[in-house]
TIVO-2410 file (N, C-alpha, C; in nm, 3 decimals):
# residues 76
REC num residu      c1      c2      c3 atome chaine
REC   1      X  -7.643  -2.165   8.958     N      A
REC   1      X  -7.715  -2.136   9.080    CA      A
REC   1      X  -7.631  -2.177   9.200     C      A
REC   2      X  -7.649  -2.080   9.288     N      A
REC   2      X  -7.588  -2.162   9.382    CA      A
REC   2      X  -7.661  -2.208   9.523     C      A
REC   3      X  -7.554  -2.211   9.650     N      A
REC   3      X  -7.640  -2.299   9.766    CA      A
REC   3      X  -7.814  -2.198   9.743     C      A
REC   4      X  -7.756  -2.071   9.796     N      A
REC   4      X  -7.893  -1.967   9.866    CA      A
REC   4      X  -8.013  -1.932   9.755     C      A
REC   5      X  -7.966  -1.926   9.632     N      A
REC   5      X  -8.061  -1.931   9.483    CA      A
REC   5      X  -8.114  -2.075   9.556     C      A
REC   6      X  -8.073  -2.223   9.508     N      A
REC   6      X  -8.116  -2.323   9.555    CA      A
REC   6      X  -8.189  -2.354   9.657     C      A
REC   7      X  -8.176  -2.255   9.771     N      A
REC   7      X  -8.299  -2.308   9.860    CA      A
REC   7      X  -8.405  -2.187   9.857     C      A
REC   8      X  -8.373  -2.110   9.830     N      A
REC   8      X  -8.521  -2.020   9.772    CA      A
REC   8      X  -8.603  -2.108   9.686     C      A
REC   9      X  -8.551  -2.106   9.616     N      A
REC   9      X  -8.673  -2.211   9.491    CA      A
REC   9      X  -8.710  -2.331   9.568     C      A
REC  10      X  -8.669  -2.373   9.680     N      A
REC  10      X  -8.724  -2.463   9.748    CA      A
REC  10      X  -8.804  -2.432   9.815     C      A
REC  11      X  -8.810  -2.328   9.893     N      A
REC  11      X  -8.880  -2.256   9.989    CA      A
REC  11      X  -9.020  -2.222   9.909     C      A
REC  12      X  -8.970  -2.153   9.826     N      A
REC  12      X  -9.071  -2.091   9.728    CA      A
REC  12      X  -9.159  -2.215   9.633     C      A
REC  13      X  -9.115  -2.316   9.637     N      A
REC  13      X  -9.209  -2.443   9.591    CA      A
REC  13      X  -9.257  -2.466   9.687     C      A
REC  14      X  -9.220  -2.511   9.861     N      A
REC  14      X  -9.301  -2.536   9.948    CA      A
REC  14      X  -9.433  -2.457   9.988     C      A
REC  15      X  -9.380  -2.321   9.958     N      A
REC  15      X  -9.477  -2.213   9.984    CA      A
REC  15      X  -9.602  -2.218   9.908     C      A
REC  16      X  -9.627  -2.318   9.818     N      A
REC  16      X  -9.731  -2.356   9.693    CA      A
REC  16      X  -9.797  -2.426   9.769     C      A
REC  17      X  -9.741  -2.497   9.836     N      A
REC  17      X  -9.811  -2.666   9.872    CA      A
REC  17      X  -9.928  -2.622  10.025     C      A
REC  18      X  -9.998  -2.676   9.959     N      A
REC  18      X -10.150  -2.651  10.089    CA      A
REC  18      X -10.144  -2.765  10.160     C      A
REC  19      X -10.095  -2.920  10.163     N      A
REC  19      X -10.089  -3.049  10.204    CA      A
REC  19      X  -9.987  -3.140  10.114     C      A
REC  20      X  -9.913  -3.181  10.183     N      A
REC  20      X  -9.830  -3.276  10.179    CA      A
REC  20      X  -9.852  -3.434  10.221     C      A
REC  21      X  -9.946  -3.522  10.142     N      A
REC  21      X -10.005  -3.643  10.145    CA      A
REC  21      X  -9.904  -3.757  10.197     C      A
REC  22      X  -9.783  -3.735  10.107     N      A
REC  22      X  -9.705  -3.849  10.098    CA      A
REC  22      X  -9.632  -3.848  10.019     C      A
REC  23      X  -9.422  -3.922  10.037     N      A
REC  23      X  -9.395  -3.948   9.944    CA      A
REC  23      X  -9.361  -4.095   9.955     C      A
REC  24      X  -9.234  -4.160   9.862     N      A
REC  24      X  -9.210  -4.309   9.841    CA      A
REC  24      X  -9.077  -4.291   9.797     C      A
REC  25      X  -8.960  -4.366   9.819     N      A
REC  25      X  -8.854  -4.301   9.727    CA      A
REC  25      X  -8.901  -4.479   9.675     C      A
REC  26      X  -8.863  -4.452   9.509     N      A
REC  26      X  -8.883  -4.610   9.462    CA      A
REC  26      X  -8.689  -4.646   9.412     C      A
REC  27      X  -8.624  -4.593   9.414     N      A
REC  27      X  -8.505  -4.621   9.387    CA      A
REC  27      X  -8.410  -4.511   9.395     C      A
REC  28      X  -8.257  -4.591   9.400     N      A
REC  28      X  -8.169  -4.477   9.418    CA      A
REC  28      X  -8.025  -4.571   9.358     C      A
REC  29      X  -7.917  -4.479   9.336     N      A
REC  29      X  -7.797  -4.553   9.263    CA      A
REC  29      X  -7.639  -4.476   9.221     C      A
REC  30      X  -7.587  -4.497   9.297     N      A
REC  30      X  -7.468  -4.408   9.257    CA      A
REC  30      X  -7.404  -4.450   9.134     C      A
REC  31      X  -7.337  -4.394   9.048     N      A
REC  31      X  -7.255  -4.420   8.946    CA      A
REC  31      X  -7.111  -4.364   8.948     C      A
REC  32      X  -7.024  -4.348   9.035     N      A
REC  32      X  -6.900  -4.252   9.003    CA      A
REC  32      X  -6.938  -4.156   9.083     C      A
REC  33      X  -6.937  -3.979   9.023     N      A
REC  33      X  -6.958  -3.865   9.128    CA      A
REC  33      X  -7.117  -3.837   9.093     C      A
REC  34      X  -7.221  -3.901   9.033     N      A
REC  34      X  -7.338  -3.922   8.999    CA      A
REC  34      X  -7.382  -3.974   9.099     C      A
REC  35      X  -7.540  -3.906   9.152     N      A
REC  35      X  -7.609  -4.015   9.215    CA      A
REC  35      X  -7.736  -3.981   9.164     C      A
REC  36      X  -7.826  -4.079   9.154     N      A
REC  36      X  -7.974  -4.070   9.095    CA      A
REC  36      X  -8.093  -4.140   9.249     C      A
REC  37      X  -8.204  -4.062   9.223     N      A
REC  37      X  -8.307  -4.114   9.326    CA      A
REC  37      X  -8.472  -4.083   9.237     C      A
REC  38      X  -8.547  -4.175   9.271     N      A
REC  38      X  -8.661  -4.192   9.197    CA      A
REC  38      X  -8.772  -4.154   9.296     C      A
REC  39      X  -8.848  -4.087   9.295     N      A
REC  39      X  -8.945  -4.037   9.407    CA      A
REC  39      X  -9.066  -4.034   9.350     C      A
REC  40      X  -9.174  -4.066   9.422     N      A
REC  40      X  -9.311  -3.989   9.387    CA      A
REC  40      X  -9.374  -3.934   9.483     C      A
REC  41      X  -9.463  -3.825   9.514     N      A
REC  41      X  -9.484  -3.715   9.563    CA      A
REC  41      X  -9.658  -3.747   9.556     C      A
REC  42      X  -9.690  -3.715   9.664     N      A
REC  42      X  -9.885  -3.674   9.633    CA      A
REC  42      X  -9.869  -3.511   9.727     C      A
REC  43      X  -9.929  -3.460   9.686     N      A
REC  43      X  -9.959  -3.298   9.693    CA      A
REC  43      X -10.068  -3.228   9.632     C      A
REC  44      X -10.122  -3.181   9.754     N      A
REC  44      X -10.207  -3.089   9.720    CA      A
REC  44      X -10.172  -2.917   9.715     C      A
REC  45      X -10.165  -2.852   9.624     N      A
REC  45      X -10.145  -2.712   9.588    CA      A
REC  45      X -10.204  -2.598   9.634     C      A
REC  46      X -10.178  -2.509   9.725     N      A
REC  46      X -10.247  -2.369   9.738    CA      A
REC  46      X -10.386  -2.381   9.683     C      A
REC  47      X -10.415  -2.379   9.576     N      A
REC  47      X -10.544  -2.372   9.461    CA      A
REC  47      X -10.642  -2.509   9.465     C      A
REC  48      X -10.576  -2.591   9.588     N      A
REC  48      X -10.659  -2.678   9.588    CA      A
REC  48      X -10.647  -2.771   9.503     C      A
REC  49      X -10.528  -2.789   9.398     N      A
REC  49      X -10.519  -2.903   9.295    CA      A
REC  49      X -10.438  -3.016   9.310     C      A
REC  50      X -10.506  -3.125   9.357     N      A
REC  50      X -10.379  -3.228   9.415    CA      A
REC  50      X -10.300  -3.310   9.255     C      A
REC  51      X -10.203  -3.347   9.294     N      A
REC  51      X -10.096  -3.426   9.180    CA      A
REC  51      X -10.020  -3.535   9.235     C      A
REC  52      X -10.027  -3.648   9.166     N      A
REC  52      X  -9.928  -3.752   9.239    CA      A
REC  52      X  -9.832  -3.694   9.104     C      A
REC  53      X  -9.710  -3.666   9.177     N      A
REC  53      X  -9.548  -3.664   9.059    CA      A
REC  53      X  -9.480  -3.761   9.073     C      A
REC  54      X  -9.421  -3.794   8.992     N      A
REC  54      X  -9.272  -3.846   8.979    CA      A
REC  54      X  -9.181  -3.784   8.950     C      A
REC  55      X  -9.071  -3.788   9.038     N      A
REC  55      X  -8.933  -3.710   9.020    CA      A
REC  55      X  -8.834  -3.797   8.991     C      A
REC  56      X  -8.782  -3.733   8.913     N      A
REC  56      X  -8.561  -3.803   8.920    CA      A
REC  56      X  -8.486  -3.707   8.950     C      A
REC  57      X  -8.432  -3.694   9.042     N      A
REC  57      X  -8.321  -3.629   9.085    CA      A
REC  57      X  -8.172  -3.707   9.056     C      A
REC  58      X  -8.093  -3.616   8.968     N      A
REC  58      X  -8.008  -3.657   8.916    CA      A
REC  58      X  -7.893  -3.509   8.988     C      A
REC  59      X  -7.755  -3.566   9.075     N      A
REC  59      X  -7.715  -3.491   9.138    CA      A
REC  59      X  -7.542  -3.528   9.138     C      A
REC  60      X  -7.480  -3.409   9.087     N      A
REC  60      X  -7.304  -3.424   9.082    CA      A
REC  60      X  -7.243  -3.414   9.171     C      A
REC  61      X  -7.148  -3.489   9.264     N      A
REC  61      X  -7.089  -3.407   9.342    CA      A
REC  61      X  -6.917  -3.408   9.344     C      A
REC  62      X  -6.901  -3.349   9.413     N      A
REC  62      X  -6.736  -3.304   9.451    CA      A
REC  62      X  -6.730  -3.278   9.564     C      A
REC  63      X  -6.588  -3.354   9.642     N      A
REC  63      X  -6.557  -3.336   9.791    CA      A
REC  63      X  -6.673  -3.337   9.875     C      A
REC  64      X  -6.781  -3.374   9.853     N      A
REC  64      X  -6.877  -3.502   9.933    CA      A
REC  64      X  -6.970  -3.388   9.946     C      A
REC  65      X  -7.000  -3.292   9.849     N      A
REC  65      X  -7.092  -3.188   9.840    CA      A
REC  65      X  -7.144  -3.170   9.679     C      A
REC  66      X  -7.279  -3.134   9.688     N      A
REC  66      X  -7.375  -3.102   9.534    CA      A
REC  66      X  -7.327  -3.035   9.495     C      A
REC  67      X  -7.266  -3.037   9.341     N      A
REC  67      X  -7.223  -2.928   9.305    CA      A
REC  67      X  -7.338  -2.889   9.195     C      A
REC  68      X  -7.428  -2.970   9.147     N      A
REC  68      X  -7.503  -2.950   9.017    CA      A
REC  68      X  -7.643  -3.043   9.051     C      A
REC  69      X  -7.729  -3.003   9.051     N      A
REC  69      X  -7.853  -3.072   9.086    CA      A
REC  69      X  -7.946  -3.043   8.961     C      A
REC  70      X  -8.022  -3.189   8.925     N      A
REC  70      X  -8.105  -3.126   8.817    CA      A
REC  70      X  -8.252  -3.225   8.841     C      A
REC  71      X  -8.350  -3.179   8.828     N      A
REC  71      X  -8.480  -3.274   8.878    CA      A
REC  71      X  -8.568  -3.282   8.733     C      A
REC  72      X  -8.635  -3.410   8.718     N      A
REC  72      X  -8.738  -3.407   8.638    CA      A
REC  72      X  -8.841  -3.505   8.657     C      A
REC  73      X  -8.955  -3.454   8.635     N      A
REC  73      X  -9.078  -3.451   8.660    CA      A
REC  73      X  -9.184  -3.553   8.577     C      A
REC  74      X  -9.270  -3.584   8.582     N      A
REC  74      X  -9.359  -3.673   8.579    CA      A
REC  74      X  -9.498  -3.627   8.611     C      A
REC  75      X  -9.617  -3.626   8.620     N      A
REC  75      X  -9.740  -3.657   8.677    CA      A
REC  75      X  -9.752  -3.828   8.660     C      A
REC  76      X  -9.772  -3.905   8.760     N      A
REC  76      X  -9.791  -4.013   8.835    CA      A
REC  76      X  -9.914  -4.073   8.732     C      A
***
């Protein structure tokens, strides 16, 4: 995927969200060209269905740019 794929699917996830409650980042940590961040999310959905998530964003980079981003998920 690249940059413009990548922010469609962003766009297109925001475009879900009916309210945006709150987030928290609870941690973060570089390792080398690795960086990791721990988030949780409250959201309420188009359909009216709210979710607290937890995310990990786990992200590669090169020459001080993402080259590989990968997220995973939780319900809170």
């Amino acid at each position: 995927m690249g940059k413009a794929v990548n922010r469609q699917a962003e766009l297109d996830f925001f475009a879900c969200v009916k309210q945006f409650h709150g987030a928290e980042i609870l941690s973060t940590t570089v390792s080398g060209d690795v960086s990791f961040c721990e988030i949780t999310m409250d959201i309420t959905f188009q359909n009216d269905y709210r979710v607290k998530m937890a995310q990990v964003a786990v992200r590669r980079w090169k020459d001080d740019k993402i080259v590989n981003e990968r997220f995973y998920y939780n319900k809170a």
